[in-house]
N, C-alpha and C positions, 0 to 999 in steps of 0.2 A: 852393627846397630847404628843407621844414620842418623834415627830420631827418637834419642833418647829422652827427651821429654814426654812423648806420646805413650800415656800407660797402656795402648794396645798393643806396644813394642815391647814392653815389657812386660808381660803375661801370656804363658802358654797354657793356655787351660786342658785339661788331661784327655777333657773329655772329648775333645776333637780329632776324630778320626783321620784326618787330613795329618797335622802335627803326629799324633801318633806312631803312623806308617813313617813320616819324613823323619822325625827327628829323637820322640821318646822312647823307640825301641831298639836304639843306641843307645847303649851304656855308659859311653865314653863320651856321648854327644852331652849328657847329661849331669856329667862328671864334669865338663869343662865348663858348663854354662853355671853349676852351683861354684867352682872356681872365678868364673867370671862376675860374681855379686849377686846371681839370684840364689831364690832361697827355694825350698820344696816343700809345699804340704799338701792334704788330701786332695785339694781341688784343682791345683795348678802348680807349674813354677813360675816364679816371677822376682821381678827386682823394686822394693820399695823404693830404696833411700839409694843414689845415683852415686855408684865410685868411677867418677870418670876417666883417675888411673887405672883401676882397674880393668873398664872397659876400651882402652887406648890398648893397653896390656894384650889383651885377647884379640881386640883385634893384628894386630901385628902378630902376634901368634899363628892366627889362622894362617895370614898372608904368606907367612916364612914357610908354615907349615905345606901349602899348596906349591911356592917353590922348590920345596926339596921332593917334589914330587914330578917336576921338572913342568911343571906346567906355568903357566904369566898367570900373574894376578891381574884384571881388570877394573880400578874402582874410577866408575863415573866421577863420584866429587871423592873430596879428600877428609877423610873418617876426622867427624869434630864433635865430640860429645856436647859441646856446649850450643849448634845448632838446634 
């Protein structure tokens, strides 16, 4: 998440067909992102109130997690929640 000020970074609303297919019909996708600060209810998930450790947390997570899978992580800029 590059730009976590932007509430449309942080909100998946359910009803998006798009998200759905990508991301909410992971289980685990969805399990990490309520780990990661957002919260769940009938209309969407999303992250009110910003834990920037938190979201440092997870993203380092993915990253490690893409390496042991023996693949490079590629990030353009360098992940700064306070961007």
């Amino acid at each position: 998440m590059l730009h976590p000020l932007e509430m449309k970074y942080r909100r998946i609303p359910k009803t998006s067909k798009s998200l759905q297919e990508k991301v909410l019909k992971h289980k685990m996708a969805v399990k990490f992102l309520l780990t990661a600060g957002f919260q769940e209810n009938d209309e969407a998930i999303h992250m009110d109130q910003l834990d920037h450790n938190r979201l440092r947390e997870g993203n380092a997570s993915i990253e490690k997690f893409v390496q042991s899978l023996g693949a490079s992580v590629q990030v353009d800029t360098q992940f700064d929640p306070y961007a």
